[in-house]
N, C-alpha and C positions, 0 to 999 in steps of 0.2 A: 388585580383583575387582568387575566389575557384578554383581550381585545381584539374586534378588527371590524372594520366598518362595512355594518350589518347592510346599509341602504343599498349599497356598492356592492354586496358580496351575491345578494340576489341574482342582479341586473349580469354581474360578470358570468357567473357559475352559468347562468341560461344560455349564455354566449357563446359558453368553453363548450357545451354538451351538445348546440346545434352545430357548431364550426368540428368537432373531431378532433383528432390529434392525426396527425401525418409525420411521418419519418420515423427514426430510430427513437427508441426512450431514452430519457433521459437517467444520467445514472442518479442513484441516492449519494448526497455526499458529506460529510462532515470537517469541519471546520475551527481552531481553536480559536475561543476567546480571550481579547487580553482585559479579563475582568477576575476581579481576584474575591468576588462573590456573586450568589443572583439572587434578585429580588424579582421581576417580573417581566416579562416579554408583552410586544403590542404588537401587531402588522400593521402596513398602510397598504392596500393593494394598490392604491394609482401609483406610486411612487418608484414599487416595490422595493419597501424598504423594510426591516426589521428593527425593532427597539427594545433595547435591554436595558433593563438596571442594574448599578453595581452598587450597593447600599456601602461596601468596605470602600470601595474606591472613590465613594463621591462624584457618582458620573454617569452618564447613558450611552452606552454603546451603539452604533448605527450601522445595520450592514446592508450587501442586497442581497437577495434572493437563493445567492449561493455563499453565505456566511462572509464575505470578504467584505472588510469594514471599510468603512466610505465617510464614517464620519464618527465624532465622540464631543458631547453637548460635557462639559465640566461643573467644575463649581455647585455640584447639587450636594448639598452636606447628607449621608445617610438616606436619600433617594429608595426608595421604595415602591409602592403601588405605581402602573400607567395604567391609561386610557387614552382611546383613540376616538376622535369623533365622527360621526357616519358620513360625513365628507371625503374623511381622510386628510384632513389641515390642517387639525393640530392633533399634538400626543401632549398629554395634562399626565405631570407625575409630581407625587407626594412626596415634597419634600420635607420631612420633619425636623432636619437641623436650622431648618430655617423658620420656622412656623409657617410654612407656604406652599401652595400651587403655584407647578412650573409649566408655563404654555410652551409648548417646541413647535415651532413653525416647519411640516414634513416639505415642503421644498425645497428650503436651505437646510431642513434639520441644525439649526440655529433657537436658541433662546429669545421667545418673544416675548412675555409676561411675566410675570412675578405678582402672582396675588397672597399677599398675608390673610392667613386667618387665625391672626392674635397671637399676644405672648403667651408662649410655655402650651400652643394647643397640640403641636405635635403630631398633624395629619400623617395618617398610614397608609391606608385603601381609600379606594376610590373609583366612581366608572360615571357615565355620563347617559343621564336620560333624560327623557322630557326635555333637549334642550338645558339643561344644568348641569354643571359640574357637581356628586355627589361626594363625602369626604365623611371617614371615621376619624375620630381625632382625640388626640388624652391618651392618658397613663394608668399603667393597671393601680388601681382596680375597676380605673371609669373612665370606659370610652362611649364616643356620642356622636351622633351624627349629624352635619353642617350641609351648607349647599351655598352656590354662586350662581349667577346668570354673568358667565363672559361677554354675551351680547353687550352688556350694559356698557355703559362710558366707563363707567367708575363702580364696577360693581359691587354690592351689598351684601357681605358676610352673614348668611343666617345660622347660629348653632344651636344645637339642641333642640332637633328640633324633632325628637322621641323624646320630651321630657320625663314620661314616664318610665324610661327605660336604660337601662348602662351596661354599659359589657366587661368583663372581666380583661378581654383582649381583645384590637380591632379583629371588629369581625370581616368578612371575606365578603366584597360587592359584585356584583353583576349583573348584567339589565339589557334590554333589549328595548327598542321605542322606548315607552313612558311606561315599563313594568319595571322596578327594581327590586331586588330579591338581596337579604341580610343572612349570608349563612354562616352556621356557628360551629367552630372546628373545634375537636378535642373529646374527652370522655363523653362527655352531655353532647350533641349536636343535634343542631334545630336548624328552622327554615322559617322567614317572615317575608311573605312577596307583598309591594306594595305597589299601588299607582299613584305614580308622582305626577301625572302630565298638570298638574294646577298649581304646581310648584309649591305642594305641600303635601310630604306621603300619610295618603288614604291606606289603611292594613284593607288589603284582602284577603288572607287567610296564614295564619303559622302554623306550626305543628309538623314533625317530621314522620314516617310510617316508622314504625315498630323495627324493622329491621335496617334500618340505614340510622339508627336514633344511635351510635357509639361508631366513637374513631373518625370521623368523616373528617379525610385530608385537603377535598378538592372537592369543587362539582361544578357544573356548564350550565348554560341556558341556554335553549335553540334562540334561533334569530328569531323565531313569529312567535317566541314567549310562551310556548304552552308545554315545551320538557324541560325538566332538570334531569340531566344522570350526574350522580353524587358517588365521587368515591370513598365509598363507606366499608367500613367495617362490619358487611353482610356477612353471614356464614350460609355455607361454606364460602371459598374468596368471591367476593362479584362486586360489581358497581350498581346502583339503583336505581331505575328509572319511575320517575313522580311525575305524576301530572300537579302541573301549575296551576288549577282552577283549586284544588282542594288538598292539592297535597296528599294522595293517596298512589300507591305504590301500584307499577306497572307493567312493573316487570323486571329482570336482572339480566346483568352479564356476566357470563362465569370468566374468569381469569384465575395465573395459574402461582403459585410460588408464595402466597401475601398478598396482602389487602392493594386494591389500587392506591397510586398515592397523585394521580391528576386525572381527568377527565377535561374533552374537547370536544363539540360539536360543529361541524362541517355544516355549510350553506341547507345541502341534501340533505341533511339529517343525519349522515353517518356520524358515529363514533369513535373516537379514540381512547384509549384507555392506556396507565400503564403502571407498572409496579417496581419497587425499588430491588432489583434481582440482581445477582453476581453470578449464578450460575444458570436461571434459567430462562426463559421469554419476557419480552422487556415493555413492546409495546403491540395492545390488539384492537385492532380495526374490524367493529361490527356494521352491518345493516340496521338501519332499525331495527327493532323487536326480533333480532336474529339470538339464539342461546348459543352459537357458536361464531369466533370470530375469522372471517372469510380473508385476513393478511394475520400474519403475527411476522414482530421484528425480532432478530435474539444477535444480540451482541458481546465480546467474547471480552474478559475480564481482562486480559493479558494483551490486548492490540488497544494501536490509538484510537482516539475517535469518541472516546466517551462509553462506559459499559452503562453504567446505573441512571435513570431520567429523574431528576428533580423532581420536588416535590410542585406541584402549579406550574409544569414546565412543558403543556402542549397547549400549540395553537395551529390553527388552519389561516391559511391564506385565503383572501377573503370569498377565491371563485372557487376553492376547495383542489386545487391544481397541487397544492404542498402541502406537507404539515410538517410545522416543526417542531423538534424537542429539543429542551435543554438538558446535557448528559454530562457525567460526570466522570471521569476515569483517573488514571494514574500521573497522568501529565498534565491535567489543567480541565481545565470546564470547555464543552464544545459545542455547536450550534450543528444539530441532526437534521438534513432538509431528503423528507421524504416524496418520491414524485408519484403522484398516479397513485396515493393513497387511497383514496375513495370510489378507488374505479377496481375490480374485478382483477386479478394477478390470471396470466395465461403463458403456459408452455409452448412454446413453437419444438418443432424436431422434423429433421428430414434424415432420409433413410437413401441413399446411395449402393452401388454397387462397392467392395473394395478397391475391386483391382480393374482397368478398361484397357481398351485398345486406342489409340490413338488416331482420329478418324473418322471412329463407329461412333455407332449412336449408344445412348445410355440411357436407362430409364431409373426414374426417382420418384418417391414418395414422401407425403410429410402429412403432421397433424397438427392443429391445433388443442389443447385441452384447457379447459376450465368449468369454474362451477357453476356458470350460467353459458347458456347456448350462446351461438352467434348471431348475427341478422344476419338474413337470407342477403346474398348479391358479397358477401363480405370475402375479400382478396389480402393472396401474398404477395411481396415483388420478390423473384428470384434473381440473386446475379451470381456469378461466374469469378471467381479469380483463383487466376495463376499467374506460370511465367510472363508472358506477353501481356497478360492485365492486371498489375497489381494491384489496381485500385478497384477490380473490379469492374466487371461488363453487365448490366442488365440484360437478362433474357425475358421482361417482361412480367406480367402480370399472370396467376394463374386463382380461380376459384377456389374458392372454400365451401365443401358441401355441409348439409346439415350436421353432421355426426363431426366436423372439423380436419375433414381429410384433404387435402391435394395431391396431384402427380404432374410431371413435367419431365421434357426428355430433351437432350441435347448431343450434340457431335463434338466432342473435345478438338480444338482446334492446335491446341499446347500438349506436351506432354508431363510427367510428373506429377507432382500435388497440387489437384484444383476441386479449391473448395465453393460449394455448394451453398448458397447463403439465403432462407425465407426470412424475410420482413414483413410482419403484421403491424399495419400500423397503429390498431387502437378503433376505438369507435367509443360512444358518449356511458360505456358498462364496462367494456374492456381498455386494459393497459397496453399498452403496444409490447411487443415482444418480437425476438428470434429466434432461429435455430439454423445450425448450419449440419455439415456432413463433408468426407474427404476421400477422394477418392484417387489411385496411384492409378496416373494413365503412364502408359507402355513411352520410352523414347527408343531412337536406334543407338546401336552400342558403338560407341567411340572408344578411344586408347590414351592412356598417358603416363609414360615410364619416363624416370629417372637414371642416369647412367651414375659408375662407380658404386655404385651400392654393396657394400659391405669391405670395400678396398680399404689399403693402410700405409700411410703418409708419413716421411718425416715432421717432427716439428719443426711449426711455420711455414710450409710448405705452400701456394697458393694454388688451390684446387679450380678447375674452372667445373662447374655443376651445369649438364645441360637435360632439360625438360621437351620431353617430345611428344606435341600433342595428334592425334591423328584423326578422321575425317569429323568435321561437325557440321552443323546446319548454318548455324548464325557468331555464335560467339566463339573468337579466339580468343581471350584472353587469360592468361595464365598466371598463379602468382608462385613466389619462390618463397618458401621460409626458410628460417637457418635457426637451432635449436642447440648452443652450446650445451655442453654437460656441464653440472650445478647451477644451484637457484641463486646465484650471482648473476647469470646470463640470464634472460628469459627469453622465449622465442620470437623471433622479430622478421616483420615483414622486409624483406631486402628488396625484393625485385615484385611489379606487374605490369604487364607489358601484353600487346597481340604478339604473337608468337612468327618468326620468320615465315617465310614460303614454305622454308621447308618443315618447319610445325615446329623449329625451335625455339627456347628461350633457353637462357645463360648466366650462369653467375659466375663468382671468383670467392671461394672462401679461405680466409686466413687460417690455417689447420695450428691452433694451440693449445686445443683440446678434444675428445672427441666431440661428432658435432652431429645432428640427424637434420636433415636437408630434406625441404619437405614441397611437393608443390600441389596446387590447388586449383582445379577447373570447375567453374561452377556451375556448370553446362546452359545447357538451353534450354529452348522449348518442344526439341524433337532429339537433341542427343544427351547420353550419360553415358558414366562407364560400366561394362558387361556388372552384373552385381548389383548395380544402382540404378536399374531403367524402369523399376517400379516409384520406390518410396522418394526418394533422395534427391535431390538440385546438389549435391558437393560432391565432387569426386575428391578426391585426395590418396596420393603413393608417400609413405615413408621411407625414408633412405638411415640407417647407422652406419656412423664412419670412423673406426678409432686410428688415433694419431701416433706417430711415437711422441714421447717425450726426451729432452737431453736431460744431463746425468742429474741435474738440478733439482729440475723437480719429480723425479723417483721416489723417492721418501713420502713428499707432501704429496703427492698425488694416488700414492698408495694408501694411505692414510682415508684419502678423502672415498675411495672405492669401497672400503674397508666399510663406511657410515652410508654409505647408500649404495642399494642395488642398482647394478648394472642391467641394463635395457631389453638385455635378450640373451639366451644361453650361447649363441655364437658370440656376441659381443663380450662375454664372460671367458671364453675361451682364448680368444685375442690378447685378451690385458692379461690375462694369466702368463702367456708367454714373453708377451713382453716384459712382465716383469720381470720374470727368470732371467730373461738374454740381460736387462741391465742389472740384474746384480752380479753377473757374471763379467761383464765392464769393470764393474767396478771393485769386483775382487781379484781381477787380473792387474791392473791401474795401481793396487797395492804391493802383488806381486814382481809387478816392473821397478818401485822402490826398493823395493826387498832385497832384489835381485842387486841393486847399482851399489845398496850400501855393501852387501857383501863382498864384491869385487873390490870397494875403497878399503874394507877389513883386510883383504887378506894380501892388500898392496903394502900397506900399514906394516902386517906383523908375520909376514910370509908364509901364512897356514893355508894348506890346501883347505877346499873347501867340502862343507859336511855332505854325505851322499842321504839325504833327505829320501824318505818315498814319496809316493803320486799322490798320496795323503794328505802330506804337509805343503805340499804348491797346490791342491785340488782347492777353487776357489770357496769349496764348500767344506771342507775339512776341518777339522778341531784347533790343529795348530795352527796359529794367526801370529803377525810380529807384533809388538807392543812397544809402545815408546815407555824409557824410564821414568816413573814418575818426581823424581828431583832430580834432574839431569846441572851437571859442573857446570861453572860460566864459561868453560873453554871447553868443555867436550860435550855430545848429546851422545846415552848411552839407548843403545837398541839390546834389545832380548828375544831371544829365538826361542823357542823350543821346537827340540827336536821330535822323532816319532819316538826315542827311547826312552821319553822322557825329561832326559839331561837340556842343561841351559847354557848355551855358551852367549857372555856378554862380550863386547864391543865396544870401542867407543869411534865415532867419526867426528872429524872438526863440523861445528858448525853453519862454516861458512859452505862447507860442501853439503851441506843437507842444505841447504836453503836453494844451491843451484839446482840439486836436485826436483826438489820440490817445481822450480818455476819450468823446469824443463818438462818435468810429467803431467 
């Protein structure tokens, strides 16, 4: 049985609808649970607290109002049905691994009783009227129904006390005052309202209508006892609404995808309904005797938060301010708190100019929409934020006409993005709602260049970078970034600082790769840069700066250009030559060897030396020297070839190639 104390829910709900709501809405939000099943939810509105059962976990979860758990009652073996009494004092749950009712005391949410009712009885459901605690109890094929008076010192177990009667499975309780209602789920489903107030149920009518009589998963009772909506197996989909005097059908809710599989009734009367969907509308919120439902929720299969709503998994809060669902998703079971349920969903929208002057005055409009009018006298509050008011400035209060229209005008005192924000706050039919609009007011154009921009460094060179900012309103301050080449570096804030008198800032970069140096003005409320004095708060100039490299890393760093594009076709063009000028380094560097061994040859063996062409010394030519590949332990032999082809070998000591080597 969902629950929630009906005496209290009245008293609150009247309270919430003459008091209003004021301020922003609140958001809907969802919440995971650490229950690794659910059996049934209760509310307590004084407390606001929610109660869950976990029948696998052996326990009752406690949260507040915004699913965050506050407390966890243990030790209930298989824990099943609650009920909450119209106090809101205690929540009574069926525990059947115990053979007992368990009283939770809701201010400590703490374990206060333990009432057995007998070995091997097995209580399931349960709800509480007339002052009784009410209990189905037993094993299929025969269950029955029991009752206690808590009040008592030592209370007295009465069972069976439908002698004529047993049920295949506990049936499902629900009750209001001193009406309680036995309803019967599955292929057959039926209905038997009784009056218990004499603390022994009087039948006053069973029998279900014709079209809710198959499949019925769930159904509600209003608080003043005189509707049931039954989520039944109506065709086409809908849920049933039955009058409680006789059990006679009175009408339907259509829903969309499959049969409902909960229903909830709200203090007011509204409904909630919902069906077990994965891809379509999840939960629909009617009017009374409305055939179409005025909210629908649709939850997406693939996000957290719960997609699918349990099966007897809505309840309202008892002033009708929430309602919540238990859902189901990919990552666990979660507590859905919907706000402003029962109140009227409304659009706000305001309509601005794009672009303003900085100065002038502006003029704006906006609307309210929904599917019920406004009350006369019913206001927006507009505020203002931009640079100079982040948090927003109030400009006041403006009317809402009948048709849900406003206008309002203001003098932009900032320049840039300032957005425009209406706040409706609700009234005892409508939701509160907003809507905002943005409009680019004008700044004056400022400057801000970076020097050395596209210049080329040795390596390791120390670059000093200076940023120059030129005339603003209010803020100098300037930030410098430095952006090495590859995703080893990443771009790192070096420098932010007020910039000199003379509108400089400065940095020093270590040049050991190229590098793009980058600075950052985020202007004000009257300056930007030429470009940026509509839309935009950030200026920002880019700088590319390529380095040389020494002889070292020419290979690896060619390699590394080769895998990823370079920044900009100048920047392409740069390392292009540099690359040339060092291979050309370093086929001259080979040359100068070449060169020294030949001179020790022909000291050696007194041969002139060979008249090579421009060819064979061109550091780009085909003939290259080649060291012998099994060179003596006393001689290292060298191989030339010449342009005719022919190979004249060599051999030099050693120890004179190694001075060579350390000398080149």
């Amino acid at each position: 049985m969902r629950t929630v104390a009906t005496a209290l829910a009245v008293l609150f709900s009247s309270t919430a609808l003459a008091a209003g709501t004021v301020g922003p809405a609140a958001a809907d939000s969802s919440t995971a649970l650490s229950i690794s099943s659910y059996g049934d939810i209760a509310v307590d509105g004084v407390h606001k607290r929610v109660y869950i059962s976990d029948p696998a976990g052996n326990k009752v979860v406690v949260t507040d109002y915004a699913g965050k758990l506050v407390a966890t009652v243990p030790d209930l073996s298989g824990v099943r049905d609650l009920a909450i009494t119209p106090d809101s004092r205690t929540v009574y749950a069926a525990v059947p691994g115990e053979d007992a009712v368990v009283a939770i005391e809701t201010s400590t949410s703490t374990t206060a009783a333990r009432y057995s009712t007998g070995e091997n009885t097995d209580p399931q459901t349960l709800a509480v009227a007339g002052g009784r605690v009410w209990f189905m109890y037993g094993q299929q094929p025969s269950h029955h129904l029991g009752s206690f008076d808590p009040a008592q010192s030592t209370p007295e177990m009465v069972l069976d006390q439908l002698p004529d009667l047993g049920f295949y499975d506990a049936p499902e309780l629900e009750s209001a005052g001193s009406t309680l209602v036995i309803g019967i789920h599955g292929t057959w489903s039926g209905l038997a309202v009784y009056d218990v107030s004499s603390g022994t149920p009087v039948l006053r009518k069973q029998g279900m209508p014709a079209e809710a009589a198959n499949y019925m998963n769930d159904f509600a009772l209003s608080a003043d006892a005189k509707q049931i909506v039954a989520a039944s197996g109506e065709s086409p989909y809908a849920a049933t609404a039955i009058n409680t005097d006789d059990l006679s059908r009175t009408g339907g809710y259509p829903v969309e995808a499959g049969n409902p599989n909960s229903a909830a009734i709200a203090p007011d009367g509204t409904i909630a309904l919902s069906t077990f969907s994965w891809y379509d509308k999840d939960i629909f919120i009617f009017k009374p005797g409305a055939k179409t439902p005025y909210r629908t929720y649709t939850y997406d299969l693939n996000t957290s938060g719960g997609d699918t709503i349990a099966g007897q998994g809505l309840t309202w809060a008892p002033d009708g301010s929430k309602l919540f669902a238990i859902a189901s998703g990919n990552s666990g079971t979660y507590l859905r708190v919907l706000d402003n349920a029962t109140r009227y969903p409304v659009k706000a929208s305001v309509s601005a100019p794009a672009k303003a002057t900085r100065g002038k005055k502006l003029s704006a409009t906006g609307k309210l929409t929904s599917d019920k009018s406004f009350p006369s006298g019913s206001t927006v509050t507009i505020t203002r934020t931009d640079i100079d008011s982040p948090k927003g400035k109030s400009l006041g209060t403006r009317t809402v006409s009948s048709s849900g229209t406003f206008s309002f005008t203001d003098v932009p005192p900032a320049g840039g993005n300032v957005t425009y924000t209406a706040q409706y706050g609700g009234d005892a039919t409508h939701a509160p709602a907003s809507g905002k609009d943005t409009v680019a007011v004008s700044r004056t154009p400022t400057s801000l260049t970076l020097n050395h921009n596209g210049s080329l460094y040795s390596y390791g060179t120390d670059v000093s970078f200076t940023a120059h900012l030129g005339s603003t309103y209010k803020n100098r301050t300037v930030e410098l970034w430095v952006n090495p080449f590859g995703s080893d570096k990443p771009n790192k804030l070096v420098k932010t600082g007020k910039v000199s008198s003379k509108g400089n800032l400065s940095t020093t970069v270590d040049m050991t790769r190229d590098t793009t140096v980058t600075a950052v003005f985020a202007g004000d409320a009257r300056s930007a840069e030429p470009g940026d004095l509509l839309p935009g708060q950030v200026v920002r100039r880019g700088l590319a700066v390529l380095q040389a490299r020494d002889q070292r890393q020419v290979r690896r760093d060619a390699d590394r250009h080769a895998r990823h594009r370079l920044p900009d076709a100048h920047a392409r063009l740069v390392h292009q030559r540099l690359v040339r000028r060092q291979r050309e380094l370093h086929h001259l560097r080979r040359l100068e060897v070449l060169l020294l061994h030949e001179v020790i040859r022909l000291s050696s063996h007194g041969r002139a030396p060979r008249k090579w062409g421009p060819s064979a010394l061109s550091p780009l030519g085909r003939s290259a020297p080649r060291v012998a590949d099994t060179p003596s332990t006393t001689d290292r032999r060298v191989e030339r070839a010449g342009p005719d082809g022919s190979v004249d070998r060599g051999s030099v000591p050693s120890m004179s190639i190694s001075r060579i080597d350390q000398g080149a």
